[in-house]
The first five atom37 places (N, CA, C, CB, O) and aatype in JSON, in Angstrom:
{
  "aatype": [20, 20, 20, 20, 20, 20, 20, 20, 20, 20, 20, 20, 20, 20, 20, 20, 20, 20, 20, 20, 20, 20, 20, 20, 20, 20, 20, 20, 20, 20, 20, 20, 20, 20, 20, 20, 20, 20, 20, 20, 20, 20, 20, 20, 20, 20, 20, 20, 20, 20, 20, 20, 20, 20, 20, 20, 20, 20, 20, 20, 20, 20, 20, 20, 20, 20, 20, 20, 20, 20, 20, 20, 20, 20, 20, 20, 20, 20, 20, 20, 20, 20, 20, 20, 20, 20, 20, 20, 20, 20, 20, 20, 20, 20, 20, 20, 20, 20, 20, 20, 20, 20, 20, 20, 20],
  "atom_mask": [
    [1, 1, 1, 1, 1],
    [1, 1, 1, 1, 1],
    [1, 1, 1, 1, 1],
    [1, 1, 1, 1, 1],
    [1, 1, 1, 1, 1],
    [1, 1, 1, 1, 1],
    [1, 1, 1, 1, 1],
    [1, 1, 1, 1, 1],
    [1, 1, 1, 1, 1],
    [1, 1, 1, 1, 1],
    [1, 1, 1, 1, 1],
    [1, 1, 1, 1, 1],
    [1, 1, 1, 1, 1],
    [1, 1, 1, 1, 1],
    [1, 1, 1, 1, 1],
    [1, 1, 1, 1, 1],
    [1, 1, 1, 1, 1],
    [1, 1, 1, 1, 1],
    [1, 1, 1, 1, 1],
    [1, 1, 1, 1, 1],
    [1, 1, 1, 1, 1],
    [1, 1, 1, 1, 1],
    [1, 1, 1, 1, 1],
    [1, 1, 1, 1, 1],
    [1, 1, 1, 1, 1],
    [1, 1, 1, 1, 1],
    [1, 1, 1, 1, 1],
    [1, 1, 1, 1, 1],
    [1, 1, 1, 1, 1],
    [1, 1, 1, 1, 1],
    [1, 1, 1, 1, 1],
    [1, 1, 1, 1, 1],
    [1, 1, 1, 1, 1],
    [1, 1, 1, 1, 1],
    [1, 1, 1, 1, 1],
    [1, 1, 1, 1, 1],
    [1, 1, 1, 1, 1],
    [1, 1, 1, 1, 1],
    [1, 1, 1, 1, 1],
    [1, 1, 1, 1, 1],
    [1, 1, 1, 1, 1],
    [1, 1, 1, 1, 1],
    [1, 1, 1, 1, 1],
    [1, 1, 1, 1, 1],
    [1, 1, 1, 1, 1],
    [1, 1, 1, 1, 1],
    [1, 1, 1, 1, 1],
    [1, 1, 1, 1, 1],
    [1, 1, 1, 1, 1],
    [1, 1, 1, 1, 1],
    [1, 1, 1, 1, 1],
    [1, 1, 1, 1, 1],
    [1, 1, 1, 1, 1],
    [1, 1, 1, 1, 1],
    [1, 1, 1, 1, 1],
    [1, 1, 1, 1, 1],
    [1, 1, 1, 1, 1],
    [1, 1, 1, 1, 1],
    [1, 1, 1, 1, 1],
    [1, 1, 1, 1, 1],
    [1, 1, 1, 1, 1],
    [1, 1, 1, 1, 1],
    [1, 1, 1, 1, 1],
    [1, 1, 1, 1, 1],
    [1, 1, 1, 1, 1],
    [1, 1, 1, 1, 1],
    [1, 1, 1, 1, 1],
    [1, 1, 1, 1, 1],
    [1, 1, 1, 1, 1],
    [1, 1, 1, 1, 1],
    [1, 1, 1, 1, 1],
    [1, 1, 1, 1, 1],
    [1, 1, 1, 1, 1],
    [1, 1, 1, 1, 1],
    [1, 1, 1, 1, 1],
    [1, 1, 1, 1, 1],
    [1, 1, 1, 1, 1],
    [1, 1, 1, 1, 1],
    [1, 1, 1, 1, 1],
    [1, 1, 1, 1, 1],
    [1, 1, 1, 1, 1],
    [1, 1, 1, 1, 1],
    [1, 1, 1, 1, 1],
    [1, 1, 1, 1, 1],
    [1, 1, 1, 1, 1],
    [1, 1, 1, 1, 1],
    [1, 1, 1, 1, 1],
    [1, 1, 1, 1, 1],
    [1, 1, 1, 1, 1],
    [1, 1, 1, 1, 1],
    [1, 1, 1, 1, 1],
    [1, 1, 1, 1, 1],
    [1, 1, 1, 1, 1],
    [1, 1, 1, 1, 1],
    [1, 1, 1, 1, 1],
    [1, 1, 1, 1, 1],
    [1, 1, 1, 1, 1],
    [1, 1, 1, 1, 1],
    [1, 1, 1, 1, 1],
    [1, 1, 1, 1, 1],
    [1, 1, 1, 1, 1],
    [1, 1, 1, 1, 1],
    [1, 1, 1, 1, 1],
    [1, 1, 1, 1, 1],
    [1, 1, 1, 1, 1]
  ],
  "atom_positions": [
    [[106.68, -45.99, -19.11], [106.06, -46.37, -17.85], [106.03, -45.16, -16.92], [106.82, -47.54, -17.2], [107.03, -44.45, -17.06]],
    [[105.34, -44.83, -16.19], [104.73, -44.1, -14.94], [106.11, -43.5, -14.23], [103.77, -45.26, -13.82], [107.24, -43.7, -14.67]],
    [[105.85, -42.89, -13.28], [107.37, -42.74, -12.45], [107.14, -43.6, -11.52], [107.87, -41.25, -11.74], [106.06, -44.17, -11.39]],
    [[108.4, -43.81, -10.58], [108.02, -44.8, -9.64], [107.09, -43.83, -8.56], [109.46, -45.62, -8.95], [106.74, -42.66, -8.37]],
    [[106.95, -45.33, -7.95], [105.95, -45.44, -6.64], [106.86, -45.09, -5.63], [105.23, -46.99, -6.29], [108.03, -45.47, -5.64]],
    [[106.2, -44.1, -4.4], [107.27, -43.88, -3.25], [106.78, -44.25, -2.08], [107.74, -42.49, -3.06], [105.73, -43.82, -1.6]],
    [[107.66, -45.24, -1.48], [107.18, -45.71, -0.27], [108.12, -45.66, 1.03], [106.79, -47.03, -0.54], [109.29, -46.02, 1.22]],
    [[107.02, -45.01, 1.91], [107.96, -45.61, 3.15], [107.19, -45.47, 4.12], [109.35, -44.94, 3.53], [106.11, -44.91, 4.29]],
    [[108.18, -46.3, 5.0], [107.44, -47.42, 6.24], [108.65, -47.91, 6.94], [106.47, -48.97, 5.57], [109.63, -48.61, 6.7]],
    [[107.97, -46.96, 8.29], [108.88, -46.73, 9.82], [107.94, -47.17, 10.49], [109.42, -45.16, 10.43], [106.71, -47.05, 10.4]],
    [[109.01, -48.01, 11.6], [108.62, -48.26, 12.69], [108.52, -47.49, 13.66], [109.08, -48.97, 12.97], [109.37, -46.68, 14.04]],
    [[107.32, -47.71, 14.19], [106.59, -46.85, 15.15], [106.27, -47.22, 16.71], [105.37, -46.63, 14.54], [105.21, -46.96, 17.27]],
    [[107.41, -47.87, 17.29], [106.86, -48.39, 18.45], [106.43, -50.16, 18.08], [105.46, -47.32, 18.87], [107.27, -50.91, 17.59]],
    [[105.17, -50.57, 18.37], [104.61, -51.88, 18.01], [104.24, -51.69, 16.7], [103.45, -52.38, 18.86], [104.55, -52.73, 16.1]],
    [[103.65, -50.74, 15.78], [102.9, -50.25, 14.69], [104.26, -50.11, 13.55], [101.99, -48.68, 15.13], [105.45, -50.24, 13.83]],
    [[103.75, -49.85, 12.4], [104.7, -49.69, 11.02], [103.46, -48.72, 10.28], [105.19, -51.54, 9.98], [102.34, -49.02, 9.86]],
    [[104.19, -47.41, 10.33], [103.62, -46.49, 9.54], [104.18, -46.64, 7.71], [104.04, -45.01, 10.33], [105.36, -46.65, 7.37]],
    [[102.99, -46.75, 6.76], [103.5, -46.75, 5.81], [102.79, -45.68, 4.71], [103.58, -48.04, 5.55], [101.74, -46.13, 4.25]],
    [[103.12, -44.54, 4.28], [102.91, -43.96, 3.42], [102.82, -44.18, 1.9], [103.46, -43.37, 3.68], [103.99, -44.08, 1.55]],
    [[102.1, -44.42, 0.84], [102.6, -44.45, -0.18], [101.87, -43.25, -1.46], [102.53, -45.93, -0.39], [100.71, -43.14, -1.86]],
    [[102.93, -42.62, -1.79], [102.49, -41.88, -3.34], [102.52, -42.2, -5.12], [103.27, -40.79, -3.32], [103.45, -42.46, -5.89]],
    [[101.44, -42.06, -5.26], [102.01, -43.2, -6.78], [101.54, -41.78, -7.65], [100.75, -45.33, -7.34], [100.45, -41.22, -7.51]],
    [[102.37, -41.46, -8.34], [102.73, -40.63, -9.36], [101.5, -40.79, -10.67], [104.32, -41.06, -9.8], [101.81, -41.48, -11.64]],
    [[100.67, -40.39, -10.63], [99.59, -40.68, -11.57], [98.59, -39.28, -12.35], [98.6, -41.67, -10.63], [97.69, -38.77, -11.68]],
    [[98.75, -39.0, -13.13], [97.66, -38.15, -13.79], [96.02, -38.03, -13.4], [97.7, -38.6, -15.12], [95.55, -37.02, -12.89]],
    [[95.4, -39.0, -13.67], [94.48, -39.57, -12.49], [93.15, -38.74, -12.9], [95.11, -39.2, -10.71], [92.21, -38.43, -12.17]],
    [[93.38, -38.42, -14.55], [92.15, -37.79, -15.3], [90.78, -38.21, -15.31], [92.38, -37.8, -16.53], [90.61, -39.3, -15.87]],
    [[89.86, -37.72, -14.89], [88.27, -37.56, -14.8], [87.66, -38.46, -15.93], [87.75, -35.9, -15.03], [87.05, -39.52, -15.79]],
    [[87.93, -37.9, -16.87], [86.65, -37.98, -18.15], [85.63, -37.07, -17.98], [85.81, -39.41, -18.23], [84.52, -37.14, -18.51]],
    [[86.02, -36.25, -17.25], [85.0, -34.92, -17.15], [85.73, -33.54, -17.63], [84.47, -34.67, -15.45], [85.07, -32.51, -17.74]],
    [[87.0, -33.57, -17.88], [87.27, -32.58, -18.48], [87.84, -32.32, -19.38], [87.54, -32.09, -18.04], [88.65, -33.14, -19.81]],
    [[87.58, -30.47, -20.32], [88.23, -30.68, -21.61], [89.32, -29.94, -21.82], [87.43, -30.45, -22.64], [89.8, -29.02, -21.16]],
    [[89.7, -30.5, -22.94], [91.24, -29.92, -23.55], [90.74, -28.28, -23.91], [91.93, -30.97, -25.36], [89.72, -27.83, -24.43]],
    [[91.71, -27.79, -23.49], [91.45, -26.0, -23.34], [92.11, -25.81, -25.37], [93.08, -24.83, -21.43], [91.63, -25.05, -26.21]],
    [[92.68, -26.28, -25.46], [92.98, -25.85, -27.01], [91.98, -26.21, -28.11], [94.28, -26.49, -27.49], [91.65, -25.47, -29.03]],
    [[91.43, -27.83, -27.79], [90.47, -28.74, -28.44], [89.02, -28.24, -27.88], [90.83, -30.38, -28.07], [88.23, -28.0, -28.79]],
    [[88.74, -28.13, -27.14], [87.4, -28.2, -26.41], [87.06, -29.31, -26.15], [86.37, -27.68, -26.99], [86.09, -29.48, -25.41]],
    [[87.74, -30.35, -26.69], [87.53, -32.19, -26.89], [87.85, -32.35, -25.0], [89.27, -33.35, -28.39], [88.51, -31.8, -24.12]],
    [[86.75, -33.66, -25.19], [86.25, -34.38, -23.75], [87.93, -34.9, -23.44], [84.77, -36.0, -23.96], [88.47, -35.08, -24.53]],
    [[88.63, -35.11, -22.59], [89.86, -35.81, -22.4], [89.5, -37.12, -21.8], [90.86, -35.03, -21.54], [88.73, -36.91, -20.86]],
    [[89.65, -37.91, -21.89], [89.64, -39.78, -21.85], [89.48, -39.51, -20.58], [91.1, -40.98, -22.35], [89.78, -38.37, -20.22]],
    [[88.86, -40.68, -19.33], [89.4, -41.2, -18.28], [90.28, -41.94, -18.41], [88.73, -41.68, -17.65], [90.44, -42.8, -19.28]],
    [[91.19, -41.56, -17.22], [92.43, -42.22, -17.07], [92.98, -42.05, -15.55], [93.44, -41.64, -18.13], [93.29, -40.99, -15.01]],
    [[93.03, -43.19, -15.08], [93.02, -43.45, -13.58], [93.67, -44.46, -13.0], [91.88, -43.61, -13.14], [94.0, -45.49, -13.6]],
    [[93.89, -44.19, -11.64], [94.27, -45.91, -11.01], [93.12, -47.01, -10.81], [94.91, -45.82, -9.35], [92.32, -46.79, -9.89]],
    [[93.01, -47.77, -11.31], [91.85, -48.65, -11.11], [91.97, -49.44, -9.93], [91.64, -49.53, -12.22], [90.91, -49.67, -9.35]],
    [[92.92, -49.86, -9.49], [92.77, -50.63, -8.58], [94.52, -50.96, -8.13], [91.75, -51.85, -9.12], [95.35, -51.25, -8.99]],
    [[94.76, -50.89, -7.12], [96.34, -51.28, -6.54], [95.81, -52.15, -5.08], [97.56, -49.51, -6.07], [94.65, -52.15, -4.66]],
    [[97.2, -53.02, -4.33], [97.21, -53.84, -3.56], [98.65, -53.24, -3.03], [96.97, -55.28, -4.1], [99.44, -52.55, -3.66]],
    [[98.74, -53.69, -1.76], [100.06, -53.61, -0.69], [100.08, -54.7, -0.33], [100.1, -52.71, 0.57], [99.07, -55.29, 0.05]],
    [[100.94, -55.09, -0.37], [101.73, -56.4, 0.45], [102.82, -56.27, 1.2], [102.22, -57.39, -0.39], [103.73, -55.55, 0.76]],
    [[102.97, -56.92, 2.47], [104.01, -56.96, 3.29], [104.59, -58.26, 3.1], [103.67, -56.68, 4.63], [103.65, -59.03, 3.31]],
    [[105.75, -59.02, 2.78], [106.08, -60.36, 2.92], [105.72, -61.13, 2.07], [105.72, -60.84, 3.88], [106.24, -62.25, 2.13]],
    [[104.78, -60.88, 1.0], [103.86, -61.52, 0.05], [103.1, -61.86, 0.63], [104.17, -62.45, -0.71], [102.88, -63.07, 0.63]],
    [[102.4, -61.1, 1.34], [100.98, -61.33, 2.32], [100.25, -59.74, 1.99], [101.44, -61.63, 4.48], [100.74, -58.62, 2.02]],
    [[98.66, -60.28, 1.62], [98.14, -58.8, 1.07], [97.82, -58.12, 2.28], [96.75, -58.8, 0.03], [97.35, -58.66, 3.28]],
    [[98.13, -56.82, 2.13], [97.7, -55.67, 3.86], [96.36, -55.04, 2.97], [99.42, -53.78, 4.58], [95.2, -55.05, 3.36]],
    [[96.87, -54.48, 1.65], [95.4, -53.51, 1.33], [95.16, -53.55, -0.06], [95.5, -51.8, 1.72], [95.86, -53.12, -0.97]],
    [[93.97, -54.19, -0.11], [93.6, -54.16, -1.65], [92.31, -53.35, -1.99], [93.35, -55.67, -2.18], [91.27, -53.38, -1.33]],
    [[92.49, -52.72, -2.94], [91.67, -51.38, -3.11], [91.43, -50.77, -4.49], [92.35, -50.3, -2.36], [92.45, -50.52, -5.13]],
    [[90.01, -50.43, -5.18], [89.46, -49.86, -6.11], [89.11, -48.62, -5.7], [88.53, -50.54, -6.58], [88.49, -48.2, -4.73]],
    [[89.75, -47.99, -6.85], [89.62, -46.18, -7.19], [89.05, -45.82, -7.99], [90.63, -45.38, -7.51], [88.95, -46.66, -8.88]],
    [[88.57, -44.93, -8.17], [87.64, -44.08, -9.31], [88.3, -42.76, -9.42], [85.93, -43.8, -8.86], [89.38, -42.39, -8.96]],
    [[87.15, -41.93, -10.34], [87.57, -40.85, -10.49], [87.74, -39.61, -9.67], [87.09, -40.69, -11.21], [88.29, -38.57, -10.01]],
    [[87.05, -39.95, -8.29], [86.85, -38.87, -7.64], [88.41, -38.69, -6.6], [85.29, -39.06, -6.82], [88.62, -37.93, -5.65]],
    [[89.3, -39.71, -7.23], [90.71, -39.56, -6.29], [91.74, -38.59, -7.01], [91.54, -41.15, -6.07], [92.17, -38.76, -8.15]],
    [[92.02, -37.65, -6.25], [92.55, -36.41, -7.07], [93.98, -36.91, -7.62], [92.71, -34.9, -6.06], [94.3, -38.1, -7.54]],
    [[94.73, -36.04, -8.11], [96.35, -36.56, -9.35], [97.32, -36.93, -8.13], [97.39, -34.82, -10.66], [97.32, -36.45, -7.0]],
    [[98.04, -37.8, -8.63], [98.95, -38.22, -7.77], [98.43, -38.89, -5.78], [99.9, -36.78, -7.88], [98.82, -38.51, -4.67]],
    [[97.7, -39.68, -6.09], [96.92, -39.86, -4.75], [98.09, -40.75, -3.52], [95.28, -40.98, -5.19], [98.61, -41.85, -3.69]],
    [[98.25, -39.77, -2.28], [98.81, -40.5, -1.4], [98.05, -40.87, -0.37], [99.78, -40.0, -1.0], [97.35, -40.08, 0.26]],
    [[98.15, -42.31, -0.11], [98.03, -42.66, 1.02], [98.56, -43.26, 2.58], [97.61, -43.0, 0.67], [99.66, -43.82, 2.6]],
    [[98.0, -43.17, 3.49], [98.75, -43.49, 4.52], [98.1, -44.73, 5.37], [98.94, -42.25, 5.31], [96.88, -44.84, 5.49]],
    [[99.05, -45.7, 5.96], [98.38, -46.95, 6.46], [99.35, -47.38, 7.74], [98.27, -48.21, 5.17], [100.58, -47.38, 7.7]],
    [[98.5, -47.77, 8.92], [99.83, -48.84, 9.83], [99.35, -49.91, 9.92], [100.34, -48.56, 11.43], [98.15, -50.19, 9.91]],
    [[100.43, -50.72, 10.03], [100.39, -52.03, 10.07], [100.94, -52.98, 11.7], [101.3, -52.31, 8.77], [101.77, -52.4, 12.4]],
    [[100.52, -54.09, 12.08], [101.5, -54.56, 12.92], [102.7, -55.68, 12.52], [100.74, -55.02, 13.93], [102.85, -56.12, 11.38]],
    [[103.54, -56.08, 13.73], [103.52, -57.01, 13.42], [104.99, -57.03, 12.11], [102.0, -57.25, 13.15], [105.89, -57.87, 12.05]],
    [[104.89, -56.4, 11.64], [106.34, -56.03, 10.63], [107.05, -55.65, 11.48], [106.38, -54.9, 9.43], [106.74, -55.25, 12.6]],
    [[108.51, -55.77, 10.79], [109.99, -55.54, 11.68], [110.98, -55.26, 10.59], [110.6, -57.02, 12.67], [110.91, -55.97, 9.59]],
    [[111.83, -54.36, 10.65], [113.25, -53.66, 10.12], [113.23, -54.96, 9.32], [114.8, -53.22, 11.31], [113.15, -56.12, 9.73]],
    [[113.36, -54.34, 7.74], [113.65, -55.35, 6.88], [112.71, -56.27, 6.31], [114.44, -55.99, 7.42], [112.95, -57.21, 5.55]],
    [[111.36, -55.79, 6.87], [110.79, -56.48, 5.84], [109.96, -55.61, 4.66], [109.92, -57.44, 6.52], [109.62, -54.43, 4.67]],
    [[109.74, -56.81, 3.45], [109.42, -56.05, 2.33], [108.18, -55.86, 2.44], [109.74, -56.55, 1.13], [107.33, -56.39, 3.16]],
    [[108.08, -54.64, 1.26], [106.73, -53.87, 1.18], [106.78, -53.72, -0.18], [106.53, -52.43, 2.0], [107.78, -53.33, -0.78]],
    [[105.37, -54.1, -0.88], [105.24, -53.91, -2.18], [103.95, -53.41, -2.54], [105.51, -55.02, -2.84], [102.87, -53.94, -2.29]],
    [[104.18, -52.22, -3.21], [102.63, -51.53, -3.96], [102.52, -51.81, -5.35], [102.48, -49.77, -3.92], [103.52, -51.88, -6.05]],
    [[100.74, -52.05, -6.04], [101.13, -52.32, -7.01], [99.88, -51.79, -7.97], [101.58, -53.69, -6.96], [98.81, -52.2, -7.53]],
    [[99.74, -51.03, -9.08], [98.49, -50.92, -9.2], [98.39, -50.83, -10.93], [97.95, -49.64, -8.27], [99.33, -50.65, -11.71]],
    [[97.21, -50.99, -11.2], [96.6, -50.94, -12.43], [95.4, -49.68, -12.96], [96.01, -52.26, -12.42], [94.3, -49.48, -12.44]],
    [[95.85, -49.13, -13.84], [94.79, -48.09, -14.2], [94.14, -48.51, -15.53], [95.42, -46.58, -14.35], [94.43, -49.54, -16.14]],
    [[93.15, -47.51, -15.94], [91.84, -47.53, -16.99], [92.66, -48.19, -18.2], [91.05, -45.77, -17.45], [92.07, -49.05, -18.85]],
    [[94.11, -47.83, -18.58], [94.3, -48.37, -19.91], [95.12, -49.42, -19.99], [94.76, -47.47, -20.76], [95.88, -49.64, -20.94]],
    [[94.98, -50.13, -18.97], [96.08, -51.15, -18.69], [96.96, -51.4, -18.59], [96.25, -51.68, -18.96], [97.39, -52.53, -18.81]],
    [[98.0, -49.88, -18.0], [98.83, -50.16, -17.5], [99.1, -50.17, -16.19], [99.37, -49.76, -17.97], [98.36, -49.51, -15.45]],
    [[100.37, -51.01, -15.58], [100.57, -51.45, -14.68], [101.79, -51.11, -14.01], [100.38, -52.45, -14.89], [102.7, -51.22, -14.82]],
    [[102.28, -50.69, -12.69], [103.71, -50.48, -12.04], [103.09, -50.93, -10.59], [104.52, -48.67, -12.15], [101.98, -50.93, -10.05]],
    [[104.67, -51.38, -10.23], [104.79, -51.74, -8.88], [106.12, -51.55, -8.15], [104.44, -53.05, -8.79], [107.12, -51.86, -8.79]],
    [[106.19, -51.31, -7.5], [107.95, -51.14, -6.83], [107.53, -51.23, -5.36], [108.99, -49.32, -7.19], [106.42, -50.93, -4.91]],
    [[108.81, -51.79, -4.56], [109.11, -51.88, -3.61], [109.92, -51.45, -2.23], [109.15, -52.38, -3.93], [110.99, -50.96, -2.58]],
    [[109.83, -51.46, -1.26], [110.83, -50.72, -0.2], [111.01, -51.61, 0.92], [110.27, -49.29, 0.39], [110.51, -52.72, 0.77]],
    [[111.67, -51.35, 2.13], [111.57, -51.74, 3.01], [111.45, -51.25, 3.85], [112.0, -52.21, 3.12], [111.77, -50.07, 3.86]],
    [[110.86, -51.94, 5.19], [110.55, -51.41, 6.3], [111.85, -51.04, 7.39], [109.57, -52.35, 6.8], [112.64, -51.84, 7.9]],
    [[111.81, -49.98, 7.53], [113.23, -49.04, 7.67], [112.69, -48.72, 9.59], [113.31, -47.04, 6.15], [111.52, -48.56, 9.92]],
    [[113.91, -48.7, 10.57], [113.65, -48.67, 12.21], [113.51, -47.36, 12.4], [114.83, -49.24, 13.22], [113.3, -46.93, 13.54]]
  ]
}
């Protein structure tokens, strides 16, 4: 499996800043193996979701044009110290990781 997912998410006043990096290769299908000359597969995040509470904040489809290891950044309201946060995503060959954090003051 993948490495984990890194998340975090501070409170910001009224707002909850949440960062997340998901550890991914995040290959084209446009480029080739320098030893082979062979095309290398796509292989990507296809699609991940955030949830706060088991309530969805961001659900979202990726392609190829999102470079290796893609981080993103999001605020939220309305969250408070201690509550959960879960990222979760699926790429081209079907695999899947998700891990969790909490929302830290």
């Amino acid at each position: 499996m993948a490495d984990p997912i890194k998340i975090r998410a501070t409170l910001q006043g009224e707002f909850t800043d949440i960062r997340v990096l998901m550890p991914h290769p995040m290959e084209t299908g446009q480029r080739r193996d320098t030893a082979s000359g062979k095309v290398l597969p796509a292989h990507f995040i296809q699609a991940f979701t955030l949830s706060a509470n088991g309530k969805p904040l961001v659900s979202a489809q990726l392609n190829t044009s999102v470079s290796r290891n893609p981080l993103f950044a999001f605020r939220a309201r309305d969250l408070k110290a201690g509550d959960r946060i879960v990222v979760s995503w699926t790429d081209t060959s079907g695999a899947q990781r998700s891990d969790e954090a909490t929302v830290g003051a």
